[in-house]
N, C-alpha and C positions, 0 to 999 in steps of 0.2 A: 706399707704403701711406698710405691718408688719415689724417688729424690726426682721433684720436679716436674713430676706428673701433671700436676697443676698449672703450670705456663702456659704464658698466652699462645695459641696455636693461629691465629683466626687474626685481622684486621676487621676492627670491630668499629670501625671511624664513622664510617656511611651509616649503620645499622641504629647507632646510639646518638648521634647528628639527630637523621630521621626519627626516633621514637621521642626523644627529646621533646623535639618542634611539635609531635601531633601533641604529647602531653600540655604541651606551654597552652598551645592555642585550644587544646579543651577547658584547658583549667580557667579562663577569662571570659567563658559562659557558664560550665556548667562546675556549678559550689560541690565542692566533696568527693563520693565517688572516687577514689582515688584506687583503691582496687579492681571498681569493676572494670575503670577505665584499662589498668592494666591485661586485664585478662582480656578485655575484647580487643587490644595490640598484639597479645598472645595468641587469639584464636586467630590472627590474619596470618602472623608470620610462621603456625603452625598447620596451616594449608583446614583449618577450621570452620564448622557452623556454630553460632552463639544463640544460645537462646537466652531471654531478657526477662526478667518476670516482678512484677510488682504490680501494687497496689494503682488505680490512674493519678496520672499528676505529678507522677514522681521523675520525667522527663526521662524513659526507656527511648522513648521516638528518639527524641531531642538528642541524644549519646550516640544514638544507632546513625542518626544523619550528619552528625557532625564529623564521626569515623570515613562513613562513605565522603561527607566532600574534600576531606583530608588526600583521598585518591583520586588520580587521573586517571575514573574510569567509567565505563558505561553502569547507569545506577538505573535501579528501578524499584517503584516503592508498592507492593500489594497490599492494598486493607482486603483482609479474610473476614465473612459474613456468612451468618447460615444457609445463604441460598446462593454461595459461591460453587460453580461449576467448577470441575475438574479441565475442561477446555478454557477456561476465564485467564486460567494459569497457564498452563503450557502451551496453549493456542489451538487450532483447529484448521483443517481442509478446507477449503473454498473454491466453491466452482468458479474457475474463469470462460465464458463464454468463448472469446478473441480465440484462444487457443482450445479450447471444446477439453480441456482436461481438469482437475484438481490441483490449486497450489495451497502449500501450508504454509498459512499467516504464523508467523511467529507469537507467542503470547509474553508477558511480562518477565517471566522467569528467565527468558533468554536474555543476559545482562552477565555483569561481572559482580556487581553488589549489590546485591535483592534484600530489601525489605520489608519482609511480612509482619506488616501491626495487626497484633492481638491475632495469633497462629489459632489459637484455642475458639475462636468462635467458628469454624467452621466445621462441616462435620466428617466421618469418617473417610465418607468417599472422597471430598476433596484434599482431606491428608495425604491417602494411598498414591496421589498423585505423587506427592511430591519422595516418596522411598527411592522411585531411581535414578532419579535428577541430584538428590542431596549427595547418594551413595557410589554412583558409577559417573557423574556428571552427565551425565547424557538424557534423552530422551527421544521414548518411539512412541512413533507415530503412525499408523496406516501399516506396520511392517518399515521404516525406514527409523535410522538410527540419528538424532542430529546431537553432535557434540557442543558441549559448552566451552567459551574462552576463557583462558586460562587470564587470572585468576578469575574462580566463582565463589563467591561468600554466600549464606544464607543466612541474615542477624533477622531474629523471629523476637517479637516481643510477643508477651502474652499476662494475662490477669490471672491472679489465683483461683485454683479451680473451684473452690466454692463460694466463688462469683456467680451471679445473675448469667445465663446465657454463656456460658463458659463450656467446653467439652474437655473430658480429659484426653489428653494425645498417648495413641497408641507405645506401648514400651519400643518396638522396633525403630517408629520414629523418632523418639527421644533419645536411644542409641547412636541415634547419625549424628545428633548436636555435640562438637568437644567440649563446649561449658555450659552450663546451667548456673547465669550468673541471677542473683537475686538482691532486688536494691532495695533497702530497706526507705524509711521517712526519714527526713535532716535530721541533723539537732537542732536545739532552737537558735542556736548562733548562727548554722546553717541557714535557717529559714530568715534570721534577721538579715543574712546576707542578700538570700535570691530576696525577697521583698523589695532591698534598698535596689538591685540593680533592675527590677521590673520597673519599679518605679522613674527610675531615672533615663528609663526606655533605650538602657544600652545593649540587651539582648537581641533584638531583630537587627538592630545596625552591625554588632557583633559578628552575629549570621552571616549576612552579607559578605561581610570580609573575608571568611576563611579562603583559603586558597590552597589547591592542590600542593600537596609536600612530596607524593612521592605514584610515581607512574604504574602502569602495569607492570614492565618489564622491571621496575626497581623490586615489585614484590614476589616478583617471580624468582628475581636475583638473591634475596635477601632468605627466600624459604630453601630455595637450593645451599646457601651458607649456613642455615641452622640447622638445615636435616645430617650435616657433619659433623656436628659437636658432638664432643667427648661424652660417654659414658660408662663408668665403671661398670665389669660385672656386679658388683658388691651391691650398687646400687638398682639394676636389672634385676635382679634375685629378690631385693627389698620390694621394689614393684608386684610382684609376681606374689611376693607372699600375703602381701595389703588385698590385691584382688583375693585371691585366693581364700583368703579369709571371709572376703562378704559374701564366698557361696556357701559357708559353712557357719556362721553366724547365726546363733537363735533367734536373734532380734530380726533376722532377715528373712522374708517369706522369697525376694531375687534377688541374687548378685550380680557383679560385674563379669561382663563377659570378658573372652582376649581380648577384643575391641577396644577395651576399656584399660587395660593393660595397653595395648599400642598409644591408646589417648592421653597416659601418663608423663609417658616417655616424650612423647611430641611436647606435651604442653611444661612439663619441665626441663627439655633445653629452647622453649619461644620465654619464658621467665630467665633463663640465664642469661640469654640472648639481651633481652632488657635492662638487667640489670650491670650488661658490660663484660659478659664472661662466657667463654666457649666452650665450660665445661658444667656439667651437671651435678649439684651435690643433693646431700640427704633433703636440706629445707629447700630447696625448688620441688622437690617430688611432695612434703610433707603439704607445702603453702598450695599445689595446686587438686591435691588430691576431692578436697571438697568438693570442689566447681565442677572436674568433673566427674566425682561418682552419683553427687543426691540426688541427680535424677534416673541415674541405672537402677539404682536398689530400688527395693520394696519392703518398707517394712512390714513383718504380721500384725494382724488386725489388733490384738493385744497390744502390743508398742502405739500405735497409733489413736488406742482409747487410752491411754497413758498418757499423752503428749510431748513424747519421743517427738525427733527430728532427725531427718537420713545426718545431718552433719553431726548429730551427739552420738549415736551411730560409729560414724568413719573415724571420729576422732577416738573413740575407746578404739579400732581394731588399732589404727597407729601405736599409742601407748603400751598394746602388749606383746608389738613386734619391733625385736631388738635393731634400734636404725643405725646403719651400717658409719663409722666414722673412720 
C-alpha cells in the first residue's frame, strides 16, 4: 500500500461538529441505541431509506422523530393501515370548479423526512405506491411527473412480521431501504434508566427542546463530501466478493443484488464519515454490512426451521472471505 495513502484528504470540522451534536442531543432522551442511532446518521448522509423494526414500545417512532427535528426541514409523519389508499399517500386530482379543470393536491409523501409508522400494516397496493417515489424520487400522476426536494428520507418503522395484522413487504421494496436497522429490548440497567427519567417527566420537556442542528442545504452539502471519499480497489473487490457470495450461498434461497453492492459502498464511507475519516477501510464495510443485507437475502426454508438468522448468515460469508488489509 502507498506511503500515506491514508491522510486526511477532506475537512471534516462541519461534518463531526454536526454528527456530534445530533448524537449528544439523542442520547438525553433516548437510553442506548447507540448503533442504531449511528446507522440512521448514516443512512441521512448516504442519500438513504431506513427501515426500523421492532417489537412496540421499544421507541422506533421516538428515534425516527428526533432524527427528523434534528433537521431544518419539511417533515411529515404517515400511520400505514389496512385500509390505507394509495392516493392517502401521494395525493390525488381534484376538481376545481373557479377554473372548470383538475388540480393535484399534494399528499403526505411530498416532504423532505417522511415517516411511515408500522410500513407493514398496510397492504400490497398501497406498498406499490411508494417503489417510485423511494427509487427515482419522483412521482406520476395523471401522466405528469412531480419531483421530490432534495433532500427526501423515508425512515419506515414497522413490527415483526409475525405480528398480529402485519404484512410481509414485497423484496423489491425492501431493496430500496439502505438499512434494516433492528432494536432489540434494554437491558435491565437500560430499563432502570428510561423508568427513572419517565418518571421524573424529563422526556416530553426534553422533546420540546430539541432544536434543528443542521439545514437542507447542510445535508445536501455534507452527502456531496462523503460521495468523495476515498476507496481502495482492494476494498471494492472485498465488497463484490461479500455480495457475490449471498447469490451463491446454500443457506440462501436470495441474494444481494448490485444494488446492494452500491448500498455497501455508500454506507461504509457515511460510517467513516462519523467516525472522523475520509477514507474507507475493511471494518466500515465489515460493521455495516449486516444492516444492510438481512433484509436483501432469503434464507431457504430449511435454515429458517433451523432458527438461522440472515445476520448468522452474512457473518459466516464475511469469515470465509479473505478481508483485504
Amino acid at each position: 500500500m502507498e506511503e500515506g495513502i491514508f491522510e486526511q484528504r477532506t475537512d471534516l470540522g462541519k461534518l463531526n461538529a454536526a454528527v456530534n451534536q445530533i448524537k449528544a442531543t439523542l442520547g438525553t432522551i433516548i437510553v442506548g441505541q447507540q448503533d442504531s442511532i449511528d446507522l440512521l446518521i448514516a443512512g441521512i448522509l448516504a442519500d438513504g431509506h431506513v427501515l426500523i423494526e421492532g417489537v412496540p414500545g421499544v421507541a422506533k417512532t421516538l428515534t425516527a422523530k428526533l432524527i427528523a427535528k434534528a433537521i431544518d426541514a419539511q417533515y411529515s409523519r404517515i400511520q400505514f393501515t389496512p385500509d390505507l389508499m394509495p392516493s392517502d399517500v401521494l395525493g390525488t386530482s381534484v376538481f376545481n370548479p373557479k377554473t372548470i379543470d383538475f388540480e393535484f393536491k399534494q399528499g403526505p409523501i411530498f416532504g423532505n423526512i417522511i415517516l411511515i409508522d408500522e410500513i407493514n400494516r398496510a397492504p400490497a397496493k398501497t406498498q406499490s405506491a411508494l417503489f417510485e417515489v423511494m427509487e427515482e424520487r419522483q412521482v406520476t400522476i395523471d401522466g405528469h411527473n412531480y419531483k421530490m426536494q432534495e433532500p427526501f428520507i423515508v425512515l419506515a418503522t414497522q413490527n415483526p412480521v409475525e405480528q398480529e395484522g402485519t404484512y410481509r413487504l414485497p423484496e423489491a421494496q425492501l431493496d430500496r431501504f439502505l438499512f434494516k436497522i433492528e432494536i432489540k429490548y434494554p437491558s435491565l440497567e437500560e430499563e432502570i434508566r428510561i423508568v427513572t427519567q419517565q418518571h421524573q417527566h424529563k422526556t416530553n420537556d426534553q422533546l420540546a427542546e430539541v432544536k434543528p442542528i443542521l439545514s437542507k442545504e447542510d445535508i445536501i452539502s455534507l452527502r456531496n463530501q462523503v460521495r468523495g471519499f476515498h476507496v481502495e480497489p482492494k476494498i471494492l473487490e472485498f465488497v463484490a466478493k461479500v455480495i457475490h457470495e449471498t447469490r451463491n450461498n446454500k443457506s440462501l434461497y436470495l441474494g444481494g443484488s448490485p444494488r446492494a453492492s452500491l448500498a455497501v459502498v455508500n454506507a461504509a464511507k457515511a460510517l467513516a464519515a462519523i467516525k472522523g475519516r475520509d477514507f474507507v477501510t475493511p471494518d466500515d464495510v465489515v460493521w455495516v454490512a449486516p444492516a444492510v443485507l438481512r433484509h436483501r437475502i432469503m434464507l431457504t426454508p430449511d435454515k429458517e426451521m433451523e432458527g438461522v438468522s440472515p445476520d448468522d448468515i452474512i457473518k459466516q460469508i464475511i469469515q470465509k472471505i479473505e478481508v483485504p488489509r
